[in-house]
N, CA, C and O atoms as a GROMACS GRO file, in nm:
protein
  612
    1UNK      N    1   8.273  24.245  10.716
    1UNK     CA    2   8.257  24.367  10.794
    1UNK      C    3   8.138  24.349  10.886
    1UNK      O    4   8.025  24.332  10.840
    2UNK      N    5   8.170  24.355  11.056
    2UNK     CA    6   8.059  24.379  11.116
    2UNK      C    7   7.956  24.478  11.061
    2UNK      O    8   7.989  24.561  10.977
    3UNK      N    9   7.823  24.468  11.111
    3UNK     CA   10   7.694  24.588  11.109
    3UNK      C   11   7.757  24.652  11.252
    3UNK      O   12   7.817  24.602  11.347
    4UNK      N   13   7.712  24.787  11.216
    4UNK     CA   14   7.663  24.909  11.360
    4UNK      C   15   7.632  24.788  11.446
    4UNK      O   16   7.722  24.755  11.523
    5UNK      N   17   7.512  24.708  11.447
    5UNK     CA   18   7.474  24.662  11.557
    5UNK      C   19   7.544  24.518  11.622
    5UNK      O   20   7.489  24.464  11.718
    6UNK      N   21   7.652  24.470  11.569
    6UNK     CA   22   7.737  24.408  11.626
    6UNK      C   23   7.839  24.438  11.700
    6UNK      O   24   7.883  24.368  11.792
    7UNK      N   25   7.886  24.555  11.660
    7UNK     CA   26   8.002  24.625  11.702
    7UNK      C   27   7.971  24.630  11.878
    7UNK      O   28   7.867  24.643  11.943
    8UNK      N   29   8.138  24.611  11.922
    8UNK     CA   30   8.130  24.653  12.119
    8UNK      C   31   8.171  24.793  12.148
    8UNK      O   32   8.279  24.851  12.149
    9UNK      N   33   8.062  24.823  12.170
    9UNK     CA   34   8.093  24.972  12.256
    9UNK      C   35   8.152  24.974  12.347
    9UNK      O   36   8.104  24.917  12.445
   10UNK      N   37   8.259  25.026  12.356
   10UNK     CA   38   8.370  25.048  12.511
   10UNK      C   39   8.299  25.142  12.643
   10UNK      O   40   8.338  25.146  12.760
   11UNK      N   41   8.193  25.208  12.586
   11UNK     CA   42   8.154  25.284  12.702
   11UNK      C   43   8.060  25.211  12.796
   11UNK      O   44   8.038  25.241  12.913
   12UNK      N   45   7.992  25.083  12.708
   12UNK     CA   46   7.900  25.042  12.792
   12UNK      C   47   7.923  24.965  12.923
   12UNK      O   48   8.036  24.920  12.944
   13UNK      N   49   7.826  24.946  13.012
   13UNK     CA   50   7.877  24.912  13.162
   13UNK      C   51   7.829  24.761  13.157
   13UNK      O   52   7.720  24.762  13.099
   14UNK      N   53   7.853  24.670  13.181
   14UNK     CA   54   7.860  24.550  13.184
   14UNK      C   55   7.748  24.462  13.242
   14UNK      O   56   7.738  24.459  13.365
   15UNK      N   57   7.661  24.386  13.164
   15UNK     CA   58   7.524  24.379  13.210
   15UNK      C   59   7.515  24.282  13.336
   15UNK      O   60   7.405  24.240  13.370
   16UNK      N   61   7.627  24.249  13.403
   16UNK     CA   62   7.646  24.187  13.550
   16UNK      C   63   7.810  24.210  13.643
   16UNK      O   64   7.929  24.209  13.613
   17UNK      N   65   7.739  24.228  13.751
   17UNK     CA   66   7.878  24.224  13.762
   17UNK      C   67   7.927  24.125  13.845
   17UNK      O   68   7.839  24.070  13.911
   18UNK      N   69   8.052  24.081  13.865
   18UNK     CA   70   8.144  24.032  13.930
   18UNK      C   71   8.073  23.925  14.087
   18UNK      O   72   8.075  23.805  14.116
   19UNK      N   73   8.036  24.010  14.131
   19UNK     CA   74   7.919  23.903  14.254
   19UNK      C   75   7.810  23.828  14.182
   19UNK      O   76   7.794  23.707  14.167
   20UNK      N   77   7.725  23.953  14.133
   20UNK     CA   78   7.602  23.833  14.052
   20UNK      C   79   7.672  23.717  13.967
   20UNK      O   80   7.631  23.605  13.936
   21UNK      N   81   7.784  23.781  13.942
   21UNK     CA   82   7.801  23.631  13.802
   21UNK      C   83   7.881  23.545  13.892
   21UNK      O   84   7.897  23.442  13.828
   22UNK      N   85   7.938  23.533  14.003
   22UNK     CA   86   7.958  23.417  14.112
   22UNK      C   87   7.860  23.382  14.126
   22UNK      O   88   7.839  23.270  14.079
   23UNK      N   89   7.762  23.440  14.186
   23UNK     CA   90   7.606  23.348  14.290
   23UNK      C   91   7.538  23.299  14.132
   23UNK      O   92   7.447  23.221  14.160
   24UNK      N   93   7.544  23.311  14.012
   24UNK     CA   94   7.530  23.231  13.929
   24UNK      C   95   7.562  23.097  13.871
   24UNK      O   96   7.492  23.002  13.836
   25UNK      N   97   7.758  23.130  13.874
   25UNK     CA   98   7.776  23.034  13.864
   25UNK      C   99   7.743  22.907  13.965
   25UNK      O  100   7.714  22.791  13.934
   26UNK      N  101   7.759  22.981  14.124
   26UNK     CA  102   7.731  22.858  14.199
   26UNK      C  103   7.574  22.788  14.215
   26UNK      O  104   7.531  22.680  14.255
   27UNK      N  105   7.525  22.891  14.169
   27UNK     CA  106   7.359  22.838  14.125
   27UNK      C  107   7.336  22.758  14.007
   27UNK      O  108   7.245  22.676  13.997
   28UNK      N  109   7.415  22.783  13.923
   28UNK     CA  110   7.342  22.694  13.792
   28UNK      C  111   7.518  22.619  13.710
   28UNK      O  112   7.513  22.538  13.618
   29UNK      N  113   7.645  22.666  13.764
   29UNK     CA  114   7.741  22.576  13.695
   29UNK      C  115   7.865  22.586  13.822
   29UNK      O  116   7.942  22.675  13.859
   30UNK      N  117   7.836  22.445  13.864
   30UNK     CA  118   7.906  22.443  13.985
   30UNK      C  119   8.050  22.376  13.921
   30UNK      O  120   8.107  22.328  14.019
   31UNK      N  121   8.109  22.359  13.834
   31UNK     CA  122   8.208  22.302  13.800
   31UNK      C  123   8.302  22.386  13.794
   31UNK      O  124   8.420  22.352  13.803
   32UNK      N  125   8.246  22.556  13.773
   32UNK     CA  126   8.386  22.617  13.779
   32UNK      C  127   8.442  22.626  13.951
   32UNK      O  128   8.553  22.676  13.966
   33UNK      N  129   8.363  22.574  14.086
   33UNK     CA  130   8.431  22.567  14.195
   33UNK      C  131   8.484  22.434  14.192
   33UNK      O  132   8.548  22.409  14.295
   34UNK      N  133   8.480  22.347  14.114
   34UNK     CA  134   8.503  22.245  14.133
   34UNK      C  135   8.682  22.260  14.120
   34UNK      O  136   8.771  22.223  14.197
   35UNK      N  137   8.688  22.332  13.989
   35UNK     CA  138   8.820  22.381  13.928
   35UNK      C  139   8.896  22.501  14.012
   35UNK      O  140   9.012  22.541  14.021
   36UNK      N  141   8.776  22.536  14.066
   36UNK     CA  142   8.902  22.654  14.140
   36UNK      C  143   8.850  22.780  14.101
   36UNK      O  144   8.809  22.863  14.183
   37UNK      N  145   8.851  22.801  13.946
   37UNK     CA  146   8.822  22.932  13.889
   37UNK      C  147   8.723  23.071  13.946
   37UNK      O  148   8.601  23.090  13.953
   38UNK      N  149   8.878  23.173  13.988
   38UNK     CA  150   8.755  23.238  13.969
   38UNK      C  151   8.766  23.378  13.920
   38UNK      O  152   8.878  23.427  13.905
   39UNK      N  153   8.644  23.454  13.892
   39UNK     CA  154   8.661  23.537  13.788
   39UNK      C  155   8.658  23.654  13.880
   39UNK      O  156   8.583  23.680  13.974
   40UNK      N  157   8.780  23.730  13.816
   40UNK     CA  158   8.809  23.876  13.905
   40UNK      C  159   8.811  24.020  13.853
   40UNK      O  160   8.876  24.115  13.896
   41UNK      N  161   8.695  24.011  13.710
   41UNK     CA  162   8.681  24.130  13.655
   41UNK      C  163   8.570  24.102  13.542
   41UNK      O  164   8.602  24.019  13.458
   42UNK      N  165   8.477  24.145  13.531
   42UNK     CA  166   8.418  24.171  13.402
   42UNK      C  167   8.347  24.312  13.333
   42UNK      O  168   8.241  24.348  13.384
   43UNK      N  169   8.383  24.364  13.259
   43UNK     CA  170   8.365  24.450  13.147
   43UNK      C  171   8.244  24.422  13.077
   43UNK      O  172   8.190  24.313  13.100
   44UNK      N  173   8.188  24.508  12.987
   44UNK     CA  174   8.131  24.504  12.839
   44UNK      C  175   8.197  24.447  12.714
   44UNK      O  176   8.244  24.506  12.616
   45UNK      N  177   8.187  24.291  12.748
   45UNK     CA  178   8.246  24.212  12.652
   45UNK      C  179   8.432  24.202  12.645
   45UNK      O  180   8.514  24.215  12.554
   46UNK      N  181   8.439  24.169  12.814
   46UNK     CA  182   8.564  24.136  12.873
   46UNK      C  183   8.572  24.057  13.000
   46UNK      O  184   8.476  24.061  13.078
   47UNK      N  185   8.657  24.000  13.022
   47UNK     CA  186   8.661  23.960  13.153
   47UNK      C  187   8.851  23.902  13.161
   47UNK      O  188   8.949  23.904  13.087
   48UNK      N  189   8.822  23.865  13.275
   48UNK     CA  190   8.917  23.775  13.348
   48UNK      C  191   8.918  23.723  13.444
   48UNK      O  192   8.877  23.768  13.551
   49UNK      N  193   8.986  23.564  13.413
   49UNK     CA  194   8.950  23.465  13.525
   49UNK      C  195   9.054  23.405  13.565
   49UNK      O  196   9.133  23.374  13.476
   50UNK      N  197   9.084  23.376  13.684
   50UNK     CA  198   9.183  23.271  13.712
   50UNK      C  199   9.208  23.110  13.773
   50UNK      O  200   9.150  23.089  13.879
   51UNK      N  201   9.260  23.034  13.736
   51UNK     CA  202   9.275  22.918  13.748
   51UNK      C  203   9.390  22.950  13.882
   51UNK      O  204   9.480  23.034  13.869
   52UNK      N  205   9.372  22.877  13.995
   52UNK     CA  206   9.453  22.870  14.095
   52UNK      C  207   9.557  22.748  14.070
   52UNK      O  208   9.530  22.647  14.005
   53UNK      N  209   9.708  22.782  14.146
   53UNK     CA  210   9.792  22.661  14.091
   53UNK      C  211   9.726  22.549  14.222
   53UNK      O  212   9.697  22.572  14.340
   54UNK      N  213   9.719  22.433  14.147
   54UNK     CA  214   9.703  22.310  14.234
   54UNK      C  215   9.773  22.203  14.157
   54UNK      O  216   9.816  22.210  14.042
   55UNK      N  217   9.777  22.091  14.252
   55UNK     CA  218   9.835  21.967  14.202
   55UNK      C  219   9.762  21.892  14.088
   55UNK      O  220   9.812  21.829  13.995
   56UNK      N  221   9.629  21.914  14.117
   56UNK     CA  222   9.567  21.817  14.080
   56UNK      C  223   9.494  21.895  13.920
   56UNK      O  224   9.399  21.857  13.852
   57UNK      N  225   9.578  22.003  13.905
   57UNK     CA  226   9.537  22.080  13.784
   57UNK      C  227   9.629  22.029  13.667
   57UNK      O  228   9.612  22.057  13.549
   58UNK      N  229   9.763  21.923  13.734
   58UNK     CA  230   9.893  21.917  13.682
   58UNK      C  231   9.847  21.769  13.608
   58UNK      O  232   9.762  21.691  13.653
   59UNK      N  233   9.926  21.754  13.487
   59UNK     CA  234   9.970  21.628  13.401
   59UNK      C  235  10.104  21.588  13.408
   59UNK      O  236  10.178  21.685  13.424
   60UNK      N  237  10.154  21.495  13.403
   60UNK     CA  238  10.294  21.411  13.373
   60UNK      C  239  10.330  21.590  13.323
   60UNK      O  240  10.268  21.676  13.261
   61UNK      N  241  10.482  21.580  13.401
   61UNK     CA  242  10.572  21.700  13.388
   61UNK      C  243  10.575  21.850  13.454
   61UNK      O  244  10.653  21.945  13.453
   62UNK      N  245  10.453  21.819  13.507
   62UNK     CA  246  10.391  21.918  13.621
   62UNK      C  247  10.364  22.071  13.539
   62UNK      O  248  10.386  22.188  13.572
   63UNK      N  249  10.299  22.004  13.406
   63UNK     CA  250  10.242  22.131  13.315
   63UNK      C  251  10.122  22.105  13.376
   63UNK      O  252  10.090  22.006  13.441
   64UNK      N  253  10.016  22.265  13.334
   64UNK     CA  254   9.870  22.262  13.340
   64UNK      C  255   9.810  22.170  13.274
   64UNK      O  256   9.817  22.208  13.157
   65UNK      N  257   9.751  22.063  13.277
   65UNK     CA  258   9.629  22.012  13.181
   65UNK      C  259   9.553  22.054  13.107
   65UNK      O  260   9.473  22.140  13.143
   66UNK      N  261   9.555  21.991  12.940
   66UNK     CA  262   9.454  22.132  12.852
   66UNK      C  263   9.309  22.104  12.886
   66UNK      O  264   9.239  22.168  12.808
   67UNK      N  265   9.244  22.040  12.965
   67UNK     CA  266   9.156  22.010  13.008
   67UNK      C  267   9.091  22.156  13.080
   67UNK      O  268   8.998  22.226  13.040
   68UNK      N  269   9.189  22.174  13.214
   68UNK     CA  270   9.161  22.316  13.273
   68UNK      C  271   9.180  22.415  13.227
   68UNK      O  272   9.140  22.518  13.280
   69UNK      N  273   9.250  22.413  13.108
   69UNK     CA  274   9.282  22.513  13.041
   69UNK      C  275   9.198  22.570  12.975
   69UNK      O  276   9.190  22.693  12.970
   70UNK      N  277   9.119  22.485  12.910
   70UNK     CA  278   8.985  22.477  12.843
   70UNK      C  279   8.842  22.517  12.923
   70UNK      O  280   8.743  22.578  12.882
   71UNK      N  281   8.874  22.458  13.050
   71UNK     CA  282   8.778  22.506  13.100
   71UNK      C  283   8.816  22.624  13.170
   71UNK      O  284   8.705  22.651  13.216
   72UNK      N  285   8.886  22.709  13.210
   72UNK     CA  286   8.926  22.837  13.226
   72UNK      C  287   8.881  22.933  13.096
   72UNK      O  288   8.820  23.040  13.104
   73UNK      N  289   8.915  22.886  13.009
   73UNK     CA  290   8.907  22.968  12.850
   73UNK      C  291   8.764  23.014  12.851
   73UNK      O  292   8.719  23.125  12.824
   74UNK      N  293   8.705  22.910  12.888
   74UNK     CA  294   8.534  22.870  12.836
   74UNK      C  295   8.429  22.980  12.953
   74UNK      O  296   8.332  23.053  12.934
   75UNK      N  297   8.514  22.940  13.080
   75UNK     CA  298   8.457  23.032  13.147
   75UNK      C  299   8.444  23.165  13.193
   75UNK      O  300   8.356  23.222  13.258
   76UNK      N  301   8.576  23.209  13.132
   76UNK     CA  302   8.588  23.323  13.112
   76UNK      C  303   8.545  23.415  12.988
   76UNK      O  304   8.533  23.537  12.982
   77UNK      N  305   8.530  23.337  12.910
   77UNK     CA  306   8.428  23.368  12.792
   77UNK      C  307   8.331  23.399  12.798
   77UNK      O  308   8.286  23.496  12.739
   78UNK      N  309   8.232  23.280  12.914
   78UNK     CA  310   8.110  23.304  12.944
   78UNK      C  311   8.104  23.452  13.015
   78UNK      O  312   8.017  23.528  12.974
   79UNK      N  313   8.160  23.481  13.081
   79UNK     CA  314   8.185  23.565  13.199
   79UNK      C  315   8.168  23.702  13.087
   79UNK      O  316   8.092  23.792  13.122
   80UNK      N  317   8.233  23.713  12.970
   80UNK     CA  318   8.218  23.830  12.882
   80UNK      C  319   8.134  23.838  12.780
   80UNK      O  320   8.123  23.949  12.727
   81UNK      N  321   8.067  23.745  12.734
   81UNK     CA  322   7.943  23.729  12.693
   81UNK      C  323   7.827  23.746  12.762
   81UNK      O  324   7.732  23.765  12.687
   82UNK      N  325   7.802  23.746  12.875
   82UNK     CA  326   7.730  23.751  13.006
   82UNK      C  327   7.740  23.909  13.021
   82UNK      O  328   7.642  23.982  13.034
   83UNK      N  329   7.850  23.943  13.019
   83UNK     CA  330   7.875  24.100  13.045
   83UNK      C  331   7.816  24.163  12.943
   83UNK      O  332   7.736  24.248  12.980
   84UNK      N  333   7.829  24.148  12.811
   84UNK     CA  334   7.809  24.189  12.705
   84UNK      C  335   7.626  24.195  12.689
   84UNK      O  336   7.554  24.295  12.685
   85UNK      N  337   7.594  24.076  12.683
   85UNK     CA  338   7.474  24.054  12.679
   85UNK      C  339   7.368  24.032  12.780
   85UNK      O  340   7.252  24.042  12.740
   86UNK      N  341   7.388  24.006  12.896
   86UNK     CA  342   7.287  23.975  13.011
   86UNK      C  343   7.231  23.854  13.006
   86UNK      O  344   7.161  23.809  13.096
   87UNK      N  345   7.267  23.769  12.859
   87UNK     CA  346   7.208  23.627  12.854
   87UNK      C  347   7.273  23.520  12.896
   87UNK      O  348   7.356  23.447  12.841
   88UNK      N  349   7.201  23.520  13.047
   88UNK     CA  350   7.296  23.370  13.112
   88UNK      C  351   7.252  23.230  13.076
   88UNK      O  352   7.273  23.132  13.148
   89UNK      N  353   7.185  23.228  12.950
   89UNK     CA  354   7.127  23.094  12.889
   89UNK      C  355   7.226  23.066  12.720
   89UNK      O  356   7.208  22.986  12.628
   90UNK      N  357   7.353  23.201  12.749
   90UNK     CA  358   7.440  23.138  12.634
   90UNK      C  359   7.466  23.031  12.636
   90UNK      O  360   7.421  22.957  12.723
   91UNK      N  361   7.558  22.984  12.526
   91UNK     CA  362   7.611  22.809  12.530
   91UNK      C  363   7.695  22.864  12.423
   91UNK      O  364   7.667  22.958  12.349
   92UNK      N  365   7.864  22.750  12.427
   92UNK     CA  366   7.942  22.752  12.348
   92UNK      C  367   7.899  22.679  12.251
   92UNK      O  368   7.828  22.581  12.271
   93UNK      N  369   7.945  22.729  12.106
   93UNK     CA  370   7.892  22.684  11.959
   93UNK      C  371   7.993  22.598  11.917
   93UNK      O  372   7.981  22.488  11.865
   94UNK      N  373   8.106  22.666  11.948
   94UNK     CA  374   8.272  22.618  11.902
   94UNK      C  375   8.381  22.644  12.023
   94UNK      O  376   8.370  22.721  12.118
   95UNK      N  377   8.478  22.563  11.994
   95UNK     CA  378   8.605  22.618  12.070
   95UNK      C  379   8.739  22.542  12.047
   95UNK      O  380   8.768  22.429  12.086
   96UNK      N  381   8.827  22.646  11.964
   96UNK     CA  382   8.928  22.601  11.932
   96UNK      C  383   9.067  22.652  12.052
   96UNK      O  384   9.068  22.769  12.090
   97UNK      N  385   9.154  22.573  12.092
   97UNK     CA  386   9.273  22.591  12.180
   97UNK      C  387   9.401  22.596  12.115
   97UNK      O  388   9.445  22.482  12.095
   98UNK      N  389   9.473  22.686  12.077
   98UNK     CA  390   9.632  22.650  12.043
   98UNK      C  391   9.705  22.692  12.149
   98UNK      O  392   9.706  22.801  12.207
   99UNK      N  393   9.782  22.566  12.173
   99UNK     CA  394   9.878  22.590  12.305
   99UNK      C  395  10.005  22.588  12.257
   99UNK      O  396  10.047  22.492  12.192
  100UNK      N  397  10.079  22.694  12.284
  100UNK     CA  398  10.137  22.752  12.222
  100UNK      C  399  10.348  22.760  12.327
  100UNK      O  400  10.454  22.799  12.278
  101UNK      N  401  10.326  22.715  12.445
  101UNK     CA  402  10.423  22.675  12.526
  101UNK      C  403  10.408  22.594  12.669
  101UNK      O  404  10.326  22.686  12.679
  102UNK      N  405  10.404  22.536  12.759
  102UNK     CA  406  10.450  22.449  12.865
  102UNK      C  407  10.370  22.620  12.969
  102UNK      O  408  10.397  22.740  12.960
  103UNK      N  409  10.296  22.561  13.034
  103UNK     CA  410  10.251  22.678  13.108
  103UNK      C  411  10.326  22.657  13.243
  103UNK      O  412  10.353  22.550  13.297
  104UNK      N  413  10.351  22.770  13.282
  104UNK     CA  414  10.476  22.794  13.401
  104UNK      C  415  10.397  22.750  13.526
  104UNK      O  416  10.280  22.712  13.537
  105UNK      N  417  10.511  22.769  13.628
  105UNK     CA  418  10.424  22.764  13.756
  105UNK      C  419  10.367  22.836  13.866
  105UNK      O  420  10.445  22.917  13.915
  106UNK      N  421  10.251  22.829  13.920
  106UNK     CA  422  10.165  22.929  13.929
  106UNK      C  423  10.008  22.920  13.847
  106UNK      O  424   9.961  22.850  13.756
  107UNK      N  425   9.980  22.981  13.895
  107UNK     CA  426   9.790  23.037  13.882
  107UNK      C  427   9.871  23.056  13.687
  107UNK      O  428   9.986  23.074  13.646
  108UNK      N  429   9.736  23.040  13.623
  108UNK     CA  430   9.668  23.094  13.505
  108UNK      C  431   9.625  23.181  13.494
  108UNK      O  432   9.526  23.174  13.567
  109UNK      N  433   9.626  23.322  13.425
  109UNK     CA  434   9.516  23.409  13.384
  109UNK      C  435   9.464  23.390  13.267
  109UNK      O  436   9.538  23.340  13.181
  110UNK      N  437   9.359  23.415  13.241
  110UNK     CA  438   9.239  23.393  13.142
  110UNK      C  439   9.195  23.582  13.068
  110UNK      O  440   9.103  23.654  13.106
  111UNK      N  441   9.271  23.603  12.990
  111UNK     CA  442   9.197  23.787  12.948
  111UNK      C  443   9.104  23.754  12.824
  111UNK      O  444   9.152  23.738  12.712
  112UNK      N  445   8.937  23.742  12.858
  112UNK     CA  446   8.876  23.758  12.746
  112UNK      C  447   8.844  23.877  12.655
  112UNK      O  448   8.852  23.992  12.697
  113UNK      N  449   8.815  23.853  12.554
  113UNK     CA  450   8.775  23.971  12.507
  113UNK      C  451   8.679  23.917  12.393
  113UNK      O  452   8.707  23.808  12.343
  114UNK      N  453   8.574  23.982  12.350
  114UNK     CA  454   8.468  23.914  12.250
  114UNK      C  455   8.467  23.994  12.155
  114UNK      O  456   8.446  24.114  12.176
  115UNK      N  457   8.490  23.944  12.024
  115UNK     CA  458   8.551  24.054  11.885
  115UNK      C  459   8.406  24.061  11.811
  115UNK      O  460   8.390  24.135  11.714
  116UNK      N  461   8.296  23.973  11.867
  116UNK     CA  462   8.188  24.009  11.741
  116UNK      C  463   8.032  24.010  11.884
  116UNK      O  464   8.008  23.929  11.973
  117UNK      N  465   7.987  24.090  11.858
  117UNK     CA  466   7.842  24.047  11.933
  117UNK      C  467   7.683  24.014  11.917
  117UNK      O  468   7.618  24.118  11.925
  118UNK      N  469   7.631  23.939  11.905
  118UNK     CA  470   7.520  23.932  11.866
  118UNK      C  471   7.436  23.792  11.884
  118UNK      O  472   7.453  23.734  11.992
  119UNK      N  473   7.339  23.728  11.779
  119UNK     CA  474   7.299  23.623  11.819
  119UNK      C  475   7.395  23.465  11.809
  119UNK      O  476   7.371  23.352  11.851
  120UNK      N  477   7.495  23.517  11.742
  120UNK     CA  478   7.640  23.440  11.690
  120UNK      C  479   7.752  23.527  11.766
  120UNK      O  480   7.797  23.631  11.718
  121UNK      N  481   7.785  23.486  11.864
  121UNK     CA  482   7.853  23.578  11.959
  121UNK      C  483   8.023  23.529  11.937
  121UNK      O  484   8.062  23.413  11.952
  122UNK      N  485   8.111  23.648  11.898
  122UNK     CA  486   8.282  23.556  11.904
  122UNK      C  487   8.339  23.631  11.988
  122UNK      O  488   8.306  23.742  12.027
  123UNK      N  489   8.451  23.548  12.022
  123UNK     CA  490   8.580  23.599  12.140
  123UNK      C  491   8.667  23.553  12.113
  123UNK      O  492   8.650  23.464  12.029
  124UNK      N  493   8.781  23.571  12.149
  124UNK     CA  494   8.878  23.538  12.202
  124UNK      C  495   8.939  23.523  12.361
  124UNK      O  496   8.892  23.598  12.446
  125UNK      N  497   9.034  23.435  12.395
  125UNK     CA  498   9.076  23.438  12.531
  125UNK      C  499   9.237  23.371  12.504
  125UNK      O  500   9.269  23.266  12.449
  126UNK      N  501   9.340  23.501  12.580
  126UNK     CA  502   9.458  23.448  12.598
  126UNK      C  503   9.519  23.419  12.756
  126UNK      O  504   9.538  23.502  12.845
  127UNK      N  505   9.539  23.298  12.758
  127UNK     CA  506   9.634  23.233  12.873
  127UNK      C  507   9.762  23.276  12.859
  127UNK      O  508   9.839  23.286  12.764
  128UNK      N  509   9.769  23.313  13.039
  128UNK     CA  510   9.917  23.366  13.092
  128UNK      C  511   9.945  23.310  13.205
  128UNK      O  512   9.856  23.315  13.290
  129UNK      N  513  10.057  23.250  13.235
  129UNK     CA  514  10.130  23.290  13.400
  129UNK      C  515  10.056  23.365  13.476
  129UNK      O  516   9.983  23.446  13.419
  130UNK      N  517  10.055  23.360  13.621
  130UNK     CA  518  10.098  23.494  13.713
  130UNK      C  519  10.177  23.572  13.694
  130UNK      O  520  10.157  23.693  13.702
  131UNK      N  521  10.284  23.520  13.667
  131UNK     CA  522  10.444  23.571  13.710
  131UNK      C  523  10.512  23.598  13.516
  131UNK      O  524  10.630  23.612  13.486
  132UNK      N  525  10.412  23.598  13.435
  132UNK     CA  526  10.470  23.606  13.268
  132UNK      C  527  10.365  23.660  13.150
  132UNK      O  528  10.245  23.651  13.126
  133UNK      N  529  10.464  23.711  13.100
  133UNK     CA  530  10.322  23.771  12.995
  133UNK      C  531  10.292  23.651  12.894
  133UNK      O  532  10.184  23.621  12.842
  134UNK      N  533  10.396  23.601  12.883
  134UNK     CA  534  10.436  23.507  12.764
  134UNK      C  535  10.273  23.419  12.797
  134UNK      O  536  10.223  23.369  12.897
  135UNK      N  537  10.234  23.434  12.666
  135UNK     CA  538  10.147  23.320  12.632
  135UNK      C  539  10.168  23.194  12.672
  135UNK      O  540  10.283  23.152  12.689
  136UNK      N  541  10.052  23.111  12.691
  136UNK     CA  542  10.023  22.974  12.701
  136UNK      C  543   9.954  22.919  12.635
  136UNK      O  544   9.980  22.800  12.616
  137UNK      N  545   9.858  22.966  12.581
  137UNK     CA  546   9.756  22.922  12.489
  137UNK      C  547   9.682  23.026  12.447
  137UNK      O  548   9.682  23.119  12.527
  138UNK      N  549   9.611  23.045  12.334
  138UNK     CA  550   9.524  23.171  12.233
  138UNK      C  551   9.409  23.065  12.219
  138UNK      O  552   9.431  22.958  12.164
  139UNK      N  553   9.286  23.097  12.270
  139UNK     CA  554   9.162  23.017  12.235
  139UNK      C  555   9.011  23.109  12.160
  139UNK      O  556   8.966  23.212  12.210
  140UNK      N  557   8.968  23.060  12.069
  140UNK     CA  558   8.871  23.135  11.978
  140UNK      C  559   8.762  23.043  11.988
  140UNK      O  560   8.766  22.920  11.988
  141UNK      N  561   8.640  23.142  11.997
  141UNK     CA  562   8.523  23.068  12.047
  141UNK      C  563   8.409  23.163  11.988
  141UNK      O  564   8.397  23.285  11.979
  142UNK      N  565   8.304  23.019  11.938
  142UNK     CA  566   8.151  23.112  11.917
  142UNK      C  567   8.077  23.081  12.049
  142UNK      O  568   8.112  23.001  12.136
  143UNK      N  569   7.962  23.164  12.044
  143UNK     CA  570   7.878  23.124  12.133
  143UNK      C  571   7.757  23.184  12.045
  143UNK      O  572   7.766  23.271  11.959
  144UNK      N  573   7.610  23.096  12.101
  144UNK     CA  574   7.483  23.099  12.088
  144UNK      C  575   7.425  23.174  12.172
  144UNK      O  576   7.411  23.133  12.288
  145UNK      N  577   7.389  23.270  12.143
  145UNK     CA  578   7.307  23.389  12.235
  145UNK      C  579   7.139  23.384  12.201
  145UNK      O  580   7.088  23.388  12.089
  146UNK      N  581   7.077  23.374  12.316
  146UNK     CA  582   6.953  23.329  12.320
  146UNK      C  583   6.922  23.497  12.216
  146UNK      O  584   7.007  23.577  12.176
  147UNK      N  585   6.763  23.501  12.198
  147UNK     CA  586   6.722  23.613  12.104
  147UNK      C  587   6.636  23.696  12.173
  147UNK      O  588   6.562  23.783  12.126
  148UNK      N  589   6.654  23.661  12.300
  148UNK     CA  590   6.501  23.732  12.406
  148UNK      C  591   6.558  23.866  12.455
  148UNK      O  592   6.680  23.864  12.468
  149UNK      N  593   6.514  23.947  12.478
  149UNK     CA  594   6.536  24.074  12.548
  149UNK      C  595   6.593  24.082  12.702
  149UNK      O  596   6.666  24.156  12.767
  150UNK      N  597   6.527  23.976  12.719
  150UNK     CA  598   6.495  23.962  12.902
  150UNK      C  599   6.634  23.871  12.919
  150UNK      O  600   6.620  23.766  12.855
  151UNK      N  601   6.783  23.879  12.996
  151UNK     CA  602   6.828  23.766  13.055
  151UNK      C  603   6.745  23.642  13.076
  151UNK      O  604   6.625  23.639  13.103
  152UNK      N  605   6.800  23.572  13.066
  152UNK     CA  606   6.798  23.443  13.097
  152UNK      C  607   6.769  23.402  13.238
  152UNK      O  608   6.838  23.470  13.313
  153UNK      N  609   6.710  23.334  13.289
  153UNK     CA  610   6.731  23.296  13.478
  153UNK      C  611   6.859  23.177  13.485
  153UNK      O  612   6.896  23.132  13.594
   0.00000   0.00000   0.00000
């Protein structure tokens, strides 16, 4: 059983939003432009991100690569942990991927959501189509949340 003080409050407003956490990423993790990704919503311990369709995202059979997949998952995670907490000096602890069908064609969506909050931070993130609800992959993740009051730079 979570404590009171883990629990996510739905009312709260999201400790960045959507621009700041771009001019972040391109300030301090330039790999999600490298990939394409980008994130088009974040919440109080939510987000969503998308992976654009490209060629070069593709493996033998012209599925997504779990590579980007992974890194879509990861960054959209960050993106709701970030929301949640204001600490842009998190880091992933763990991260497990079950891929679960042949991802269609078209862009990826990424819907995070973070089920525990604190200095041991958890989420979840499910992969979709554009064009399908149907799953692609279910990914579960800790993260390390710094202990300082102050964000992170």
């Amino acid at each position: 059983m979570t404590s009171r003080s883990d629990s996510i409050p739905a009312s709260h407003s999201p400790r960045i939003s959507v621009p700041e956490f771009r001019q972040l990423l391109a300030e301090q993790h330039p790999f999600a432009d490298v990939l394409g990704i980008e994130v088009t919503d974040i919440g109080y311990g939510t987000a969503r991100a998308v992976l654009p369709a490209r060629d070069s995202h593709q493996r033998l059979g012209g599925i997504v690569a779990g590579p980007m997949l992974m890194g879509l998952a990861d960054l959209a995670l960050y993106a709701a942990v970030v929301g949640a907490t204001g600490q842009t000096g998190a880091v992933t602890a763990s991260l497990t991927i079950n891929f679960l069908r042949k991802s269609p064609a078209g862009a990826i969506i990424a819907d995070a959501r973070l089920l525990k909050v604190g200095r041991m931070t958890a989420g979840e993130v499910m992969l979709h189509g554009e064009h399908s609800s149907e799953p692609v992959a279910q990914i579960v993740s800790t993260w390390s949340v710094p202990t300082s009051h102050r964000a992170q730079a």
